[in-house]
Structures are given as C-alpha cells and as structure tokens.
C-alpha positions in Angstrom: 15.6 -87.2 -29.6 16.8 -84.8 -26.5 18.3 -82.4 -29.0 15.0 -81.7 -31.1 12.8 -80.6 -27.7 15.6 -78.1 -26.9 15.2 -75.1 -29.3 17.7 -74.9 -31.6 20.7 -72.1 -31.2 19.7 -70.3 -34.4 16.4 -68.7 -32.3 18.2 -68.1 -29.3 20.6 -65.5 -31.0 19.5 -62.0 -31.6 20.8 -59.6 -34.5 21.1 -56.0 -33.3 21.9 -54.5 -30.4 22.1 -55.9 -27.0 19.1 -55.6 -25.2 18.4 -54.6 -21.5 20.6 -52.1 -19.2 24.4 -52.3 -17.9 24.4 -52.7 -13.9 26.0 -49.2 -13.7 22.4 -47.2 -15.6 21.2 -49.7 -12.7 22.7 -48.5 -10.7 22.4 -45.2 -11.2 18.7 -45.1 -11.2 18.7 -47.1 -8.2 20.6 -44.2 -6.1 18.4 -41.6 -7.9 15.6 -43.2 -6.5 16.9 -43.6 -3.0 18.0 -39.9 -3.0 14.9 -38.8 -3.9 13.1 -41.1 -1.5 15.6 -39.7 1.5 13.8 -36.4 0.6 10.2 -37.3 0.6 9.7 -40.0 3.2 11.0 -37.7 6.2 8.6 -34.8 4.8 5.8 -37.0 4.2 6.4 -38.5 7.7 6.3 -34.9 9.7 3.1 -34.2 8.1 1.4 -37.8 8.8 2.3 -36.7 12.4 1.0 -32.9 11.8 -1.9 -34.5 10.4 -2.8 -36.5 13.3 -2.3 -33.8 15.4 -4.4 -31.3 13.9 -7.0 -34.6 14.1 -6.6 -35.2 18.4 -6.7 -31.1 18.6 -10.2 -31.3 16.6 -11.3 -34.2 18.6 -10.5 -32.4 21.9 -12.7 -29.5 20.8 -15.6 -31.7 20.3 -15.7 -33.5 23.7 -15.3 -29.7 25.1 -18.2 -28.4 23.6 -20.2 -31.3 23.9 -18.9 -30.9 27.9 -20.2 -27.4 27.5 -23.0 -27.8 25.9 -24.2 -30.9 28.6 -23.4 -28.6 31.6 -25.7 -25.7 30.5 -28.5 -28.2 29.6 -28.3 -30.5 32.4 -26.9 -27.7 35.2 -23.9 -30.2 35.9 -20.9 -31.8 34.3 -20.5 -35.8 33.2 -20.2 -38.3 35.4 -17.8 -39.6 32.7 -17.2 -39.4 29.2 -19.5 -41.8 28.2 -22.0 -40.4 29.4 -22.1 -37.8 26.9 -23.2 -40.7 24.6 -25.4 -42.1 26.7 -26.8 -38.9 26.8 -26.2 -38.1 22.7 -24.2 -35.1 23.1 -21.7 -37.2 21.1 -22.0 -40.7 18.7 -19.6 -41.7 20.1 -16.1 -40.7 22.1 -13.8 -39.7 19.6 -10.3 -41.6 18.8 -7.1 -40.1 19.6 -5.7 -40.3 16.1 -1.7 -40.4 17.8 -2.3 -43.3 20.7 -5.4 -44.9 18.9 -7.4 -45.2 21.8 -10.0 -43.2 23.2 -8.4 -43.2 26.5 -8.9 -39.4 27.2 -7.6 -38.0 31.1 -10.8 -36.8 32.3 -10.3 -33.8 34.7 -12.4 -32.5 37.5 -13.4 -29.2 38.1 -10.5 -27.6 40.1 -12.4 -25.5 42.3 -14.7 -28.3 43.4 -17.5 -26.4 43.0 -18.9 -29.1 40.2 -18.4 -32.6 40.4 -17.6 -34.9 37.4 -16.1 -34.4 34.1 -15.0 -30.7 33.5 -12.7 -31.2 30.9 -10.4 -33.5 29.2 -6.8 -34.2 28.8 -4.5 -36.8 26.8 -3.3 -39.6 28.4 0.6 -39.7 29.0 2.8 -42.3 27.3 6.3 -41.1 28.4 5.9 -40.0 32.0 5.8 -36.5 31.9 4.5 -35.3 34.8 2.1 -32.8 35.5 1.0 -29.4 32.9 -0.6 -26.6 33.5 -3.8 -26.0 31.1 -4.0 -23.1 28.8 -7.2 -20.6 28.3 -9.0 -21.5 25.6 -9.0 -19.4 22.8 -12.0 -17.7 21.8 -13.7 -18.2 18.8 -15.6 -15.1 18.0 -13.1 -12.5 19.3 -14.1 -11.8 23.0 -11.8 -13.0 26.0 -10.8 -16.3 26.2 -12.5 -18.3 28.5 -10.5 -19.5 31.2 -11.2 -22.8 32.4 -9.0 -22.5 35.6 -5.4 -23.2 35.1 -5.3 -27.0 36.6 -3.2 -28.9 37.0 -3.8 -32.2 34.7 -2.9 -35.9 36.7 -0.2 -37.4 36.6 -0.1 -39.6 33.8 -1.1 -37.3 31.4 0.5 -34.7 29.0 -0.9 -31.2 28.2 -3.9 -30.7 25.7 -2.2 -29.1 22.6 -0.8 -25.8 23.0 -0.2 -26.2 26.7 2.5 -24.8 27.8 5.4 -26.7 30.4 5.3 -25.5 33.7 7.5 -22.9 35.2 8.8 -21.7 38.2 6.6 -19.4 37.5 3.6 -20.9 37.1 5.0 -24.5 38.4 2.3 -26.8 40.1 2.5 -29.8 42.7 2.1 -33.2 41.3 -0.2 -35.0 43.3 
C-alpha cells in the first residue's frame, strides 16, 4: 500500500541530458557578478553622496535668498529661521539631505549692525572647529557679494565651498 503513493522510479528518471548547471559555471557567474558589483556600488555610492550634496548646496541658497529677500522687505533680518515661515518667505525650512535634519547654524550678522539671522551654516557632526565663510558668487556676472568673512560657531562646518582657515586668514574660536 506505501509503495503505490510513492511515484514509481520509471517517472523519476530523465532521458537526455542532465539538466541544471555544475557548481564551477556557478561559480563563475557568481564572481562575475561580484566583480562587477565591486565596480558599481562604490561609483554609485560617491554619486548618492554628490547628489546630496548638490541637494544641501541648493537648500542653502534658498534660505539665503529668502534671508535676502525678508531683510529688504521687512528692513531687518529673522529672529530665527522659522520665522521665514511664519512669515511665508519659505513653506517650510528645507532638510539637510546629508544629516536629515533641518538643524541649520544660524549666524548673526558679524558687524553687529543687524540683529538676528543673517545667514546660515551646517551644523557640525565631527567637531571641526571654526571656518571662515566664502563670498558668494554672483549670479548675473557682477562682484560677488560679500557677506563679511565670519567666522561660523563652533559646532558647525563651512557652507559648501568654504574654504579651511589659514594662518592667513585663521580666526579665533569663541
């Protein structure tokens, strides 16, 4: 009775060739694949990073002009960022794409002559100390606009395209 449920032998056995691969063309493909994949991941890594870069660089530019834009129509800078929302110079504070957080360093006005926000910096993850702001480039060929060479805070890195401080042009951490 057991021996009719159990298929008999004669199905079981194949005429032809053997079917399936050998462990070696397994193996082959297998290291193929991961040689190929030693290529591509890295590349597709650097430009995930590049990507999000570009991203906080874009983000940075839109909190500026919206800091611009709320200085010449109110005659002073932000109390804070969120006040350009309040306000709806922005929808709403963009997101560093690298930290994923919209913790932005918000930098006063180095010559004291305005109070509040005057521009913006990213926060600092690996305590670096303090950077020196670059002018901005100008966008329709004039002079770039200086916005004062500050120092940013401890706790924050340089906006992108800053450059490290030098003897030269070296400033006191507070």
């Amino acid at each position: 009775m057991i021996q009719s449920a159990l298929p008999s032998m004669q199905y079981m056995k194949r005429d032809g060739p053997p079917r399936g691969f050998t462990l070696i063309e397994l193996l082959v493909v297998f290291t193929l694949l991961a040689l190929l994949l030693t290529i591509a991941v890295p590349r597709y890594l650097e430009t995930a990073e590049a990507s999000r870069i570009k991203v906080r660089e874009q983000n940075m530019a839109t909190i500026r002009d919206a800091l611009d834009k709320f200085k010449a129509d109110q005659g002073r800078f932000p109390s804070k960022l969120e006040e350009l929302v309040d306000k709806r110079y922005l929808r709403r504070i963009p997101v560093d794409p690298v930290t994923d957080s919209v913790d932005w360093v918000a930098v006063e006005d180095p010559s004291k002559a305005d109070t509040g926000v005057f521009d913006i910096a990213v926060p600092n993850l690996e305590g670096v100390g303090s950077f020196v702001l670059p002018a901005e480039p100008a966008t329709d060929g004039a002079a770039p606009t200086d916005r004062g060479a500050m120092p940013i805070p401890n706790g924050a890195v340089p906006a992108v395209g800053a450059t490290m401080p030098t003897p030269m042009n070296k400033t006191s951490s507070p």
